[in-house]
C-alpha positions as CSV (number, residue, x, y, z in Angstrom):
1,X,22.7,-33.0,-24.9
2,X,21.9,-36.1,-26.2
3,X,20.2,-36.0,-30.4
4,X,19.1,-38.0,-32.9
5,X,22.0,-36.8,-35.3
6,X,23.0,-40.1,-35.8
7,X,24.1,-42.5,-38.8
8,X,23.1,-45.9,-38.8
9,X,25.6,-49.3,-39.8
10,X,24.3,-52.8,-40.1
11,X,23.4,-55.7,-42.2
12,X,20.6,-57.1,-41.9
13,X,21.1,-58.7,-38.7
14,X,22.5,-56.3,-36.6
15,X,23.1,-52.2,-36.2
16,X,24.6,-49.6,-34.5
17,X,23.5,-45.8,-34.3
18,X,26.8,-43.8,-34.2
19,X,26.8,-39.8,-33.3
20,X,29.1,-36.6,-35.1
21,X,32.0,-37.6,-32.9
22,X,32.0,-41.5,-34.1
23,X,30.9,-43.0,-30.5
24,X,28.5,-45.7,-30.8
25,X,25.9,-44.7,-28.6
26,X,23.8,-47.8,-29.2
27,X,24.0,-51.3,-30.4
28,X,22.0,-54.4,-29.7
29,X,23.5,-57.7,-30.4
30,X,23.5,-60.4,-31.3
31,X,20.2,-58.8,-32.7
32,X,18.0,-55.6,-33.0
33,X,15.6,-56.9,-30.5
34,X,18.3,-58.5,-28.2
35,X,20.4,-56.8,-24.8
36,X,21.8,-53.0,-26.0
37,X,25.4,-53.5,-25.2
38,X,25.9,-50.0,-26.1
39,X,23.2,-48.1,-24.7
40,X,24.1,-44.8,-23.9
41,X,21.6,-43.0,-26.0
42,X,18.9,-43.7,-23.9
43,X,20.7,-43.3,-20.5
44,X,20.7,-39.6,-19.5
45,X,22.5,-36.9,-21.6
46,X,25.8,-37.0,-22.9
47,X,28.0,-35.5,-20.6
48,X,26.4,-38.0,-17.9
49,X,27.0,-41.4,-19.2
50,X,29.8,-43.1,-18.0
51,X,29.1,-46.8,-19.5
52,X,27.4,-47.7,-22.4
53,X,29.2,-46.8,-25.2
54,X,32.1,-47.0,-27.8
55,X,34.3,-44.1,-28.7
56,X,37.4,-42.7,-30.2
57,X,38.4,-39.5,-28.5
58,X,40.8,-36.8,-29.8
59,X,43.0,-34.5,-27.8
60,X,42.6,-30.8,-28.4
61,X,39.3,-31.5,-30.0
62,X,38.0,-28.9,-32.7
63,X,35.2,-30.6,-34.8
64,X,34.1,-33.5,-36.6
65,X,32.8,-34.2,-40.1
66,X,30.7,-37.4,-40.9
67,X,29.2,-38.9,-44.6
68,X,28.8,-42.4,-46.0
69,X,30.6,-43.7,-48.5
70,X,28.7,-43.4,-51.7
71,X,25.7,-45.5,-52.1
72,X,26.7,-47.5,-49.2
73,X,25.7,-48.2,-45.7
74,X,30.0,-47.2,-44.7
75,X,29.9,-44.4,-42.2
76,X,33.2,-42.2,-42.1
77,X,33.7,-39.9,-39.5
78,X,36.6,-37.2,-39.3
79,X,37.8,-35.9,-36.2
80,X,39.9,-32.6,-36.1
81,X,42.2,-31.3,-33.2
82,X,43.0,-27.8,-32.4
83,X,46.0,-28.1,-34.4
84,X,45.1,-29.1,-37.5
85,X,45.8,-33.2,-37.2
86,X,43.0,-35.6,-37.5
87,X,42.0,-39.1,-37.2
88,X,39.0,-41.0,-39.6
89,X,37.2,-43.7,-38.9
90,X,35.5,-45.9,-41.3
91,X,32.5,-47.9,-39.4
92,X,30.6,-50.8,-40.8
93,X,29.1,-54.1,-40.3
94,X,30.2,-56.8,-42.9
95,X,27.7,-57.7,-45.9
96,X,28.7,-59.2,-48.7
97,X,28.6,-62.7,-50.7
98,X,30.5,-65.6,-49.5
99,X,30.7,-69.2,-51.4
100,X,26.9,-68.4,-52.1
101,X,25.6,-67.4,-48.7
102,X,25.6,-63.7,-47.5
103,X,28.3,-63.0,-45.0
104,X,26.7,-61.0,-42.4
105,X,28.5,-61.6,-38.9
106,X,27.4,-60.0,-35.8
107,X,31.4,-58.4,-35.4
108,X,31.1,-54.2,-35.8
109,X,34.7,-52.8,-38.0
110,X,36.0,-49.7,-37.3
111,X,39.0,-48.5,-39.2
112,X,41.1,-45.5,-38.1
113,X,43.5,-43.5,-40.3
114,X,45.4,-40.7,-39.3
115,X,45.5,-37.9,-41.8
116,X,46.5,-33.9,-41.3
117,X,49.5,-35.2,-39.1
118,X,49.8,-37.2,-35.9
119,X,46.6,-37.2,-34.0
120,X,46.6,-38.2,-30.3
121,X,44.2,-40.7,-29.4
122,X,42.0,-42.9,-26.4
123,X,40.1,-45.5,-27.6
124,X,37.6,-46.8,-24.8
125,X,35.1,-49.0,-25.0
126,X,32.3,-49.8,-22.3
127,X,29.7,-52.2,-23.1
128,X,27.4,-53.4,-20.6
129,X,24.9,-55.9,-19.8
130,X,21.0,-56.6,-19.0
131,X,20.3,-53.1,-19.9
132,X,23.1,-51.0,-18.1
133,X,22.7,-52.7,-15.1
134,X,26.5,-53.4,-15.2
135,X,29.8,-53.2,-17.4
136,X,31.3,-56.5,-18.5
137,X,34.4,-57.3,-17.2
138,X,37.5,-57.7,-19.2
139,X,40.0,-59.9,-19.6
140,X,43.0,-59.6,-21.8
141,X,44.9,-61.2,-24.6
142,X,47.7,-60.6,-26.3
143,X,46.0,-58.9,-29.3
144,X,42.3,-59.2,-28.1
145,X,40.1,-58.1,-25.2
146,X,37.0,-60.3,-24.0
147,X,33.9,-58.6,-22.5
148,X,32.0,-60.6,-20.7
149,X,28.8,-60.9,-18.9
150,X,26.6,-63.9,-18.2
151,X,25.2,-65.9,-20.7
152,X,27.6,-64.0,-23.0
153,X,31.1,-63.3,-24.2
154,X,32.6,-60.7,-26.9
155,X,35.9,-60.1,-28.3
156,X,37.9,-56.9,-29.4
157,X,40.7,-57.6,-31.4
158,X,42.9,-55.0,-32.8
159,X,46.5,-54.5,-33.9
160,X,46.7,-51.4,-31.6
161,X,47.9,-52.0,-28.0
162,X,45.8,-53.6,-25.9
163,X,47.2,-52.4,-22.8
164,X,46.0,-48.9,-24.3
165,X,42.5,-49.7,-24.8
166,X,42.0,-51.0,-21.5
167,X,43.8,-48.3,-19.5
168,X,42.2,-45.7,-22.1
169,X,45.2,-44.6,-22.5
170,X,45.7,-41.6,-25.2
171,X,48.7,-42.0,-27.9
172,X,50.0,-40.9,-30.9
173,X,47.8,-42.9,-33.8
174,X,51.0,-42.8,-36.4
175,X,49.5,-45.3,-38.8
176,X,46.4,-47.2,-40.0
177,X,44.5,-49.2,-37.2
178,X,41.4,-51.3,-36.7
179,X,39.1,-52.9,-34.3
180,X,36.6,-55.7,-34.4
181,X,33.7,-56.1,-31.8
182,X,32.1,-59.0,-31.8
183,X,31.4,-62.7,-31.6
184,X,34.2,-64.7,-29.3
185,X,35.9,-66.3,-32.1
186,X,39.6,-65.7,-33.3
187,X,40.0,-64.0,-36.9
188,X,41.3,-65.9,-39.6
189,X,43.8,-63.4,-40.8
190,X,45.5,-60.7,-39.5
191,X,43.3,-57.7,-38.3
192,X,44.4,-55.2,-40.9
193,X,44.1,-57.9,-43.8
194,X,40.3,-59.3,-42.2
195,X,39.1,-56.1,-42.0
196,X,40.6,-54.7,-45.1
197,X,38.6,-57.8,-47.1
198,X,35.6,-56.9,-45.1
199,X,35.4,-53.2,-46.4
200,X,36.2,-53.9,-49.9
201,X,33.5,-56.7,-50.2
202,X,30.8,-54.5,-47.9
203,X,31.6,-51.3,-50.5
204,X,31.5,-53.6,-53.5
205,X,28.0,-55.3,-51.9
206,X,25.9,-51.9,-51.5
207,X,26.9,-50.2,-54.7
208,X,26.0,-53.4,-56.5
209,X,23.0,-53.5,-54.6
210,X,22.0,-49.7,-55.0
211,X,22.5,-50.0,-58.9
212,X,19.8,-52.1,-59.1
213,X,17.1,-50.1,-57.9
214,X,14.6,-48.1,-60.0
215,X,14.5,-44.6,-58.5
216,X,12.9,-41.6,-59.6
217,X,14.9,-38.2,-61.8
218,X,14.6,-36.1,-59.0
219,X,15.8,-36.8,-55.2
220,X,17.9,-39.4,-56.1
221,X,20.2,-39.6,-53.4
222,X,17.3,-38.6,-51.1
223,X,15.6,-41.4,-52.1
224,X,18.7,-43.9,-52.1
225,X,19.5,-43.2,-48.5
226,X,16.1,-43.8,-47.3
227,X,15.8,-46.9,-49.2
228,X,19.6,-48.7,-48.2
229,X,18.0,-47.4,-44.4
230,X,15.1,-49.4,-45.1
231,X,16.7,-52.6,-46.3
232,X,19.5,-52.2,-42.7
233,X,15.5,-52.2,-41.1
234,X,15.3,-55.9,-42.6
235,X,16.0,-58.8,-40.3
236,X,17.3,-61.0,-43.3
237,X,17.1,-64.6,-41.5
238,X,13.6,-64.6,-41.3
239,X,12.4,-61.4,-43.5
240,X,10.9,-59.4,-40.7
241,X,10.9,-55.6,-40.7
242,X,11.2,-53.6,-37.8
243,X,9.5,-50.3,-37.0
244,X,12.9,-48.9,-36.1
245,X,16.0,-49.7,-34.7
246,X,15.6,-47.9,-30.7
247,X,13.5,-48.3,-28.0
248,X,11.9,-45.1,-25.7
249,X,12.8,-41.8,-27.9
250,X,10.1,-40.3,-26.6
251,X,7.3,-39.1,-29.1
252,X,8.1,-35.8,-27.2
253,X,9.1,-34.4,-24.1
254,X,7.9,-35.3,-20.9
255,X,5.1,-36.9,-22.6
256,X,5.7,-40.6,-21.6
257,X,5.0,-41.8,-25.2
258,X,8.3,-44.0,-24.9
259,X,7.5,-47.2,-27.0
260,X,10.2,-50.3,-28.0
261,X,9.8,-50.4,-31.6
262,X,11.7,-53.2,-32.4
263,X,9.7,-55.1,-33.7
264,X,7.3,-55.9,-37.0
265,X,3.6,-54.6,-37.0
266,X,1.8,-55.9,-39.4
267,X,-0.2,-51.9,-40.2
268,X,3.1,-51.8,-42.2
269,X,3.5,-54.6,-44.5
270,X,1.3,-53.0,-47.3
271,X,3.2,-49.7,-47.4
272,X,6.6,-51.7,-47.1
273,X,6.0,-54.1,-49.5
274,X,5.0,-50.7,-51.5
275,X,8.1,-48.9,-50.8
276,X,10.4,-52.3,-52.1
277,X,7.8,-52.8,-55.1
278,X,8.7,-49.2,-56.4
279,X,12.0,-49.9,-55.8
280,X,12.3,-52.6,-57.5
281,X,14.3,-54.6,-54.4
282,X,12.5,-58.1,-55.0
283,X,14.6,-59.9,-53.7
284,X,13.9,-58.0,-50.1
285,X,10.6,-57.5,-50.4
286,X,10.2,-61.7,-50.8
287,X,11.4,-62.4,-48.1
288,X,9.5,-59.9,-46.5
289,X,6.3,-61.9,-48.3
290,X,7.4,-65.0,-46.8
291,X,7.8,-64.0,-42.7
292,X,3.6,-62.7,-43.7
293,X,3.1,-66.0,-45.4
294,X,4.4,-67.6,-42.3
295,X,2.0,-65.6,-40.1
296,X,-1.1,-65.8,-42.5
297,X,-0.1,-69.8,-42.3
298,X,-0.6,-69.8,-38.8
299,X,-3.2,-67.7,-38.2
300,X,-6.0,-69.9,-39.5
301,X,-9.1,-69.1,-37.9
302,X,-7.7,-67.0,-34.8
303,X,-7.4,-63.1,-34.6
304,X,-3.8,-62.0,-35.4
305,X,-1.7,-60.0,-32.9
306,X,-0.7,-56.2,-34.2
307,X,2.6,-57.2,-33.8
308,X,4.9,-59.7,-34.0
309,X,8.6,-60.2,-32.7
310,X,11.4,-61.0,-35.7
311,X,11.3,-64.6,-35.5
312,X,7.5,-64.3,-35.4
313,X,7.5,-64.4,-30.9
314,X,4.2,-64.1,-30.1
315,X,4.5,-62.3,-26.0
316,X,6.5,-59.1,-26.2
317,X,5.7,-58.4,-22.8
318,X,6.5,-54.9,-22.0
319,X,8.2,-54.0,-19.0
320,X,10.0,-50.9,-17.2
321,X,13.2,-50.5,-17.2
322,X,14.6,-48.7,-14.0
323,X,18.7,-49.4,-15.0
324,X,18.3,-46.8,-17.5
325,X,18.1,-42.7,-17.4
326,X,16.1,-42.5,-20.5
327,X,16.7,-40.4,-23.8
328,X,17.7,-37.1,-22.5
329,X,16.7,-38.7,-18.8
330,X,13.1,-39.1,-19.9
331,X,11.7,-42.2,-18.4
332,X,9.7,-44.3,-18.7
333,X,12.6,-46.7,-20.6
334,X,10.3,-49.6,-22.0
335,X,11.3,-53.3,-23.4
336,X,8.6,-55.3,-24.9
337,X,5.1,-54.0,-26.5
338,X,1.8,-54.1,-25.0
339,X,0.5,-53.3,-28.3
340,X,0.8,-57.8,-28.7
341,X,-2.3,-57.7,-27.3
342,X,-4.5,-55.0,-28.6
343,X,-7.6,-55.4,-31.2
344,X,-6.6,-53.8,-34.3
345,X,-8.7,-54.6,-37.3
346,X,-7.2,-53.4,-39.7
347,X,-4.2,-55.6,-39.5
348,X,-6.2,-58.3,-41.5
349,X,-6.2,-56.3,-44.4
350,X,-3.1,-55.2,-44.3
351,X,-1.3,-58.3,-44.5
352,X,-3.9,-59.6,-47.3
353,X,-2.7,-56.6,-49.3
354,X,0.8,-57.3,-49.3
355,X,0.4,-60.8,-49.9
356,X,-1.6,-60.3,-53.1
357,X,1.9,-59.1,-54.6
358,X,2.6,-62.2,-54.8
359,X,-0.3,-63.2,-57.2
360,X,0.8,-60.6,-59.9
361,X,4.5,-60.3,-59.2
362,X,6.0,-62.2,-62.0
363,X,9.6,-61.6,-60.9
364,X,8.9,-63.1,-57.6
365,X,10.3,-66.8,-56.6
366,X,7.9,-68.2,-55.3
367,X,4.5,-66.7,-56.8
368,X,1.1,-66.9,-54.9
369,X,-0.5,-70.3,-55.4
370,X,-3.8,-72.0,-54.2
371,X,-2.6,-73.1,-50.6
372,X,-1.4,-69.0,-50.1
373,X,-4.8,-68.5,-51.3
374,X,-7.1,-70.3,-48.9
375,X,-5.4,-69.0,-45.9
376,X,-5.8,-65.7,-46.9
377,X,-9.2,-66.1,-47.4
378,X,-8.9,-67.3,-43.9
379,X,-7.9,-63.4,-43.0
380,X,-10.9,-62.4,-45.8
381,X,-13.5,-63.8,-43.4
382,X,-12.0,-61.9,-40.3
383,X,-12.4,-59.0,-42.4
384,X,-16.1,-59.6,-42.8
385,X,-16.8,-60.2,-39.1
386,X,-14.5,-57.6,-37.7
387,X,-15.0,-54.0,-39.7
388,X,-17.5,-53.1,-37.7
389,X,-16.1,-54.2,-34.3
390,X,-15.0,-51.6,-32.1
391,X,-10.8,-51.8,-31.7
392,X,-7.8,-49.8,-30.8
393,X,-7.4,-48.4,-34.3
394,X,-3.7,-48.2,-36.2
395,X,-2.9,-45.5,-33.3
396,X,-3.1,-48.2,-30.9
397,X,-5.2,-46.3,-28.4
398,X,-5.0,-47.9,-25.2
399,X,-7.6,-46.1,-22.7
400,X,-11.3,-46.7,-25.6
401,X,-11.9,-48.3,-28.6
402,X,-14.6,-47.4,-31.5
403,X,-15.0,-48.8,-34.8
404,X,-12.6,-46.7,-36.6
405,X,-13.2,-45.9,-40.3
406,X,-9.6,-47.0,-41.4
407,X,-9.9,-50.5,-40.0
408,X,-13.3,-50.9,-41.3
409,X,-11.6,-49.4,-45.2
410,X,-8.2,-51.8,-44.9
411,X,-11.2,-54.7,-43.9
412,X,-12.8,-53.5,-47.4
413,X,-9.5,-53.5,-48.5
414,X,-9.0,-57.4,-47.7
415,X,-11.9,-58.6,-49.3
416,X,-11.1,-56.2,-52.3
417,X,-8.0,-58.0,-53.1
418,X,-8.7,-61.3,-52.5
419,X,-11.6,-61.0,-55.2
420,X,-8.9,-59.6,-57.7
421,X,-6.5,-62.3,-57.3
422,X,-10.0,-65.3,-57.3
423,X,-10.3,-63.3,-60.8
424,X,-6.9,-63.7,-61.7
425,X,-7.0,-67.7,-60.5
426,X,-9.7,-68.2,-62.4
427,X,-12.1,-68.9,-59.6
428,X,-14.8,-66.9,-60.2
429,X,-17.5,-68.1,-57.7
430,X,-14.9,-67.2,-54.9
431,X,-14.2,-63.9,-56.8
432,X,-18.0,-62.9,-56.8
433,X,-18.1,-63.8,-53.1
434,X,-16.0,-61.8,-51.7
435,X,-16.5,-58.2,-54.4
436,X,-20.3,-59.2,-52.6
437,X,-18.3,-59.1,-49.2
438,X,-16.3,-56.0,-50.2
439,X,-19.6,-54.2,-51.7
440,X,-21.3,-55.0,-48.7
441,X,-18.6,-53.1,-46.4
442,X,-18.4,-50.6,-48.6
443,X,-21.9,-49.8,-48.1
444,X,-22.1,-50.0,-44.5
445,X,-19.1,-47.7,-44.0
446,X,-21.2,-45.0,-47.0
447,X,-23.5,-45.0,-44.1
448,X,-21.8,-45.0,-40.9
449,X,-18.6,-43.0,-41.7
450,X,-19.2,-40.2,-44.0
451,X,-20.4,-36.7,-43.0
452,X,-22.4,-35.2,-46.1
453,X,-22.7,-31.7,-44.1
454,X,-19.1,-31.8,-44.0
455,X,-18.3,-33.4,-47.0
456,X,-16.2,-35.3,-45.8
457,X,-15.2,-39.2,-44.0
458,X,-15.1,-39.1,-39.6
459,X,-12.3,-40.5,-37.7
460,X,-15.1,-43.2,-36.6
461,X,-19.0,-44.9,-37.3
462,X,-21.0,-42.1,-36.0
463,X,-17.9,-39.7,-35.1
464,X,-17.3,-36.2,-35.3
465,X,-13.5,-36.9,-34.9
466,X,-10.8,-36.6,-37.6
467,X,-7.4,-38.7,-38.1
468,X,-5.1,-38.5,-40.9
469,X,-5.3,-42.0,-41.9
470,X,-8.5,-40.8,-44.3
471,X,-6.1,-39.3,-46.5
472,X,-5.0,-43.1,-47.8
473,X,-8.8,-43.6,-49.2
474,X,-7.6,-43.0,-52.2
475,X,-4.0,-44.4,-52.1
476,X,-6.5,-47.6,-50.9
477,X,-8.5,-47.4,-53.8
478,X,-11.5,-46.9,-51.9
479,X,-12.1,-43.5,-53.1
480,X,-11.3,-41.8,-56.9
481,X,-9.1,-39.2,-56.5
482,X,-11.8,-36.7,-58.4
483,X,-14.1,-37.9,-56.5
484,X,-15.8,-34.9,-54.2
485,X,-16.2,-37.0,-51.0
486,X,-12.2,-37.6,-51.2
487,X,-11.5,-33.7,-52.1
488,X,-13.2,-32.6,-49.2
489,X,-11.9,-35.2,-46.6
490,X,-8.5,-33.8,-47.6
491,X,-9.4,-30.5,-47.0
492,X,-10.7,-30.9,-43.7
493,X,-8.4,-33.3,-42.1
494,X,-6.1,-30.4,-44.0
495,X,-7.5,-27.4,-41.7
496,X,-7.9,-29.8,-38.4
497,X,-4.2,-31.3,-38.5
498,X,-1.7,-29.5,-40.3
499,X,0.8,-27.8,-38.8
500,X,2.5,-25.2,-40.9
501,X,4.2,-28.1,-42.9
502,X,3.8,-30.9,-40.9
503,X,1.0,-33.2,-40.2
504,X,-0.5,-34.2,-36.7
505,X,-2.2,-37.7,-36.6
506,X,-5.3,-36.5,-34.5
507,X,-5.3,-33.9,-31.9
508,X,-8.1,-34.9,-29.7
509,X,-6.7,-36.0,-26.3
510,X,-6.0,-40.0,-25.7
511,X,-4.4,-42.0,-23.2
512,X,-1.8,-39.6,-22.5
513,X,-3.5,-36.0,-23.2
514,X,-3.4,-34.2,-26.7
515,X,-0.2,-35.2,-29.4
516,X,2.6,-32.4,-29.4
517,X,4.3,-32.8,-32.3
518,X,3.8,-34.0,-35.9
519,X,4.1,-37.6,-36.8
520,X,6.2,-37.9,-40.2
521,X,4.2,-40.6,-42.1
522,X,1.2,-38.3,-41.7
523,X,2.4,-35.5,-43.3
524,X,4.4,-38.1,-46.5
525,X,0.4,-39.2,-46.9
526,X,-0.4,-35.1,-47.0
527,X,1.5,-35.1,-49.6
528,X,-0.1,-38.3,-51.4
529,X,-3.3,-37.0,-51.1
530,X,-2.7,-33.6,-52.2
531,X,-0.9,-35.0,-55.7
532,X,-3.5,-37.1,-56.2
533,X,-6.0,-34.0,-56.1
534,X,-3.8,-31.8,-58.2
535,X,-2.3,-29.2,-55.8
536,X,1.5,-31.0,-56.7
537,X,3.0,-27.8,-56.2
538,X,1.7,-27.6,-52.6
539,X,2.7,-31.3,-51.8
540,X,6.1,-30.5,-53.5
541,X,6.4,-27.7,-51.0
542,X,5.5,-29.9,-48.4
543,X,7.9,-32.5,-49.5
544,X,11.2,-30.1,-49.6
545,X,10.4,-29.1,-45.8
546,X,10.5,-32.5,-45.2
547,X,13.7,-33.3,-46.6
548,X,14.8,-30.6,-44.6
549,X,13.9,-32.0,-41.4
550,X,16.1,-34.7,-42.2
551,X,19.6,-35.2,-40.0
552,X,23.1,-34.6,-41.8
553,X,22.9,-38.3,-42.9
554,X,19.4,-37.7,-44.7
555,X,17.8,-40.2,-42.2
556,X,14.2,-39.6,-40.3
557,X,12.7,-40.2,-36.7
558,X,9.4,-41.0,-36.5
559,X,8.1,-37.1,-35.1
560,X,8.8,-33.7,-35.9
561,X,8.4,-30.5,-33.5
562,X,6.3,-28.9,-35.9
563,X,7.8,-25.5,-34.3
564,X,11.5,-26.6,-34.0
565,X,11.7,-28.7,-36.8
566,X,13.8,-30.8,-34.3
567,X,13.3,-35.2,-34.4
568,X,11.8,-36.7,-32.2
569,X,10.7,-40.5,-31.6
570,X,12.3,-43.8,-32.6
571,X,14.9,-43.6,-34.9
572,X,15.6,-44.4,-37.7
573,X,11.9,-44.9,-38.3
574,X,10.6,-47.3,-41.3
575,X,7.5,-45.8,-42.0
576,X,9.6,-42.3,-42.5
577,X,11.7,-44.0,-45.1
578,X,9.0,-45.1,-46.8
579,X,6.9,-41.8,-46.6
580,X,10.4,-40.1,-48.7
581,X,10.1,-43.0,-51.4
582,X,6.8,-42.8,-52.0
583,X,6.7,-39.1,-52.1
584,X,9.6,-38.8,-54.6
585,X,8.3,-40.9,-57.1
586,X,4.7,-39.5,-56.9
587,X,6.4,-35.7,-57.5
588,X,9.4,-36.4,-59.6
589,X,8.8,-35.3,-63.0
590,X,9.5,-38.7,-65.0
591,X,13.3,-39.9,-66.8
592,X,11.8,-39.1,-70.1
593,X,10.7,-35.5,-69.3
594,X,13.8,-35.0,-67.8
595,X,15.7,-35.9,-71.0
């Protein structure tokens, strides 16, 4: 059956997902957002698929073992025959610095090594085309296959026998091998000597790279997984991050909740921007600032979309997809996002949030000046109009809308900031205009939003409904941590949504009847909230199970069967690898009471 035990490759332009027994099950190229040449994850379970993927099979086999190279984003997978022999192959997409431009080519490396004696062999490899309508066909050259399709062509080269890998033909693997997938351009060099270059450079690039962050004393390695997962999320060309790298893992069984999440919602940008702060990764989370700037730019005066594509496409229309059997055959498969279209306030604030880095970010490049300014007060004046306009909320329902606390808090939120950074610029008259605006808002949603029987905030203006986006009042700055009004709204959304150690993100019914299973970012701002109001232990607790939950690679879905423990949506999911970062550096006890 078909799981999300998978490790992920890539470089910033591309990726592959990669199961236990090294076959790449998906890969979508020549970017995350473009045709799945390898797409067998989400086309019926395992044992059905007969196209879609990339694999290196052994005779007689007996198990696998998989890890990445240290600090590296290098997956190595082991296979073992009945009889003791064994083959390992070293997958990874190039990365590394080239005459002062990062080398990141579309072209997928896998290098084979036969250790434990003489493993037997069959390489096969089956992309297809517009979605698995088709297989491409093949033509052959002396050291190279072509795959092609229309409107595109690829090229295998390798210095194992071709005629093998198109028969599938099994042999004796007696020495070290490799293949290249990708573009349809000749190497340079030999295939052992390009690829050999490639590897060395690629495990030189991420060790250099995961040196330079600032981590916390404890969960270390936790913590450098989640963040060299979040940086393959990036798509480097124009600094876009995607929500995760799949489309259509379903949120749960038979639920329908099948969503194409690759693309960049702007609900993110203040917790990514965040996640690469804490990190210290400035040089990511720029260019993350700049594909904002570029939609703050164009925004002007009109709403903003929720979403955005990775080159800032504006129509992700969203479509079924009937070639395709599903994740474990559970249609609907989906391309394209209605959620382009929805009314989510909130997004206004978000994006003002993450831009005000850039006013107080002295490391940065390209700091926040008066033009940056202006258009964000552009977003500001969206805020004011829109917190108490009824929208889909950051849960993108699809079927009501209400005027949901959290977008009316992140629209507080927007007119917050941009009064801190009028103060830092020295424009004061601007700076008391909009802490008027923010007061004002603040006010309102005093009124509208809190439940002083309960003691606590409401889902909505007027609501009885809870959601676990009211634990981030604090982490907002709306709310002191002491303050009563934030204790109890913890403690209720606490005994409404948790799940032994997981958190739900509302459980009244919506579009598609009542959630089933925990959604992971809840439960990482559980554990926020509770630190903040001094049960650590508890949120500590919470935290390990977490971890837990985690595949043999460290990486997180998006949902959790709070029963099972078993992942579910799309995978792997940015906001998870955030939720682990910021969790481990608000529990880990600091470098100097360590030493």
């Amino acid at each position: 059956m078909s799981n999300l035990e998978l490790g992920i490759i890539g470089n910033c332009m591309y990726s592959a997902l990669i199961d236990r027994k090294g076959r790449v099950v998906w890969c979508c190229l020549p970017r995350f957002d473009g045709d799945p040449i390898f797409c067998s994850l989400i086309n019926g379970d395992e044992d059905e698929v007969q196209e879609g993927f990339f694999d290196i099979v052994i005779d007689d086999f007996s198990h696998s073992e998989q890890h990445y190279e240290h600090n590296t984003a290098i997956l190595v997978t082991t296979l073992y025959d009945q009889h003791g022999a064994a083959v390992q192959i070293t997958d990874f997409a190039p990365r590394f610095r080239r005459y002062g431009h990062m080398h990141r080519s579309q072209r997928l490396i896998r290098r084979l090594q036969p250790i434990n004696g003489t493993p037997r062999i069959s390489v096969r490899v089956r992309p297809t085309y517009d979605y698995g309508v088709k297989p491409m066909q093949t033509i052959q050259g002396s050291n190279y296959i072509q795959f092609v399709a229309p409107g595109m062509c690829f090229r295998m080269s390798t210095d194992m026998p071709v005629s093998y890998i198109l028969d599938e033909t099994p042999f004796l693997l007696e020495e070290p091998s490799a293949i290249t997938f990708g573009p349809d351009e000749p190497l340079r060099y030999t295939v052992a000597e390009a690829t050999r270059e490639s590897y060395e450079q690629t495990l030189l690039y991420w060790r250099e790279w995961t040196r330079s962050l600032s981590i916390p004393f404890e969960w270390q390695k936790a913590v450098i997984r989640a963040a060299i997962t979040l940086k393959l999320c990036c798509f480097e060309e124009t600094g876009a991050v995607i929500a995760a790298m799949t489309t259509s893992i379903p949120e749960a069984a038979g639920t329908e909740r099948n969503w194409d999440y690759r693309y960049c919602w702007l609900r993110d940008a203040y917790f990514v921007v965040s996640a690469l702060n804490r990190l210290g990764a400035t040089g990511t989370m720029e260019e993350y600032l700049d594909y904002i700037s570029n939609i703050a730019a164009e925004a002007d005066d009109s709403l903003l979309q929720p979403v955005y594509g990775i080159a800032l496409e504006k129509k992700l229309i969203e479509c079924r997809i009937s070639s395709l059997r599903g994740y474990r055959n559970h249609r609907p498969v989906r391309v394209g996002n209605q959620a382009y279209e929805h009314i989510q306030n909130d997004i206004y604030g978000s994006v003002i949030m993450a831009a005000t880095q850039a006013f107080f970010d002295r490391r940065l490049a390209h700091p926040g000046d008066q033009r940056l300014f202006e258009r964000l007060e552009n977003l500001g004046r969206q805020c004011t109009r829109l917190y108490n306009v009824p929208d889909a909320s950051l849960w993108e329902f699809r079927g009501f809308a209400r005027i949901h606390t959290f977008s009316a808090v992140m629209c507080w939120a927007g007119c917050d900031r941009l009064a801190r950074i009028a103060d830092h610029m020295e424009l004061h008259d601007r700076a008391q205009y909009w802490r008027s605006q923010a007061e004002r808002i603040r006010t309102e949603i005093m009124e509208q939003a809190y439940d002083s029987g309960r003691n606590t905030f409401v889902g909505s203006f007027g609501g009885s409904e809870l959601d676990a986006s009211l634990l981030l009042l604090h982490d907002l700055q709306f709310l002191a941590a002491n303050d009563p009004r934030f204790i109890g709204t913890v403690e209720a959304v606490e005994e409404e949504l948790r799940r032994g150690n997981h958190m739900m993100r509302y459980v009244e019914p919506d579009d598609f009847g009542a959630p089933q299973n925990a959604f992971n970012i809840c439960t990482f701002w559980m554990i926020g909230a509770l630190a903040a109001i001094g049960r650590k232990e508890d949120a500590r607790a919470i935290f390990e199970e977490m971890l837990n939950c985690r595949n043999h690679l460290g990486l997180l879905s998006e949902d959790t069967d709070p029963q099972t423990g078993e992942m579910w949506g799309n995978f792997p999911q940015t906001y998870s690898m955030v939720g682990i970062i910021h969790s481990a550096m608000v529990l880990s006890k600091s470098w100097e009471e360590a030493f």
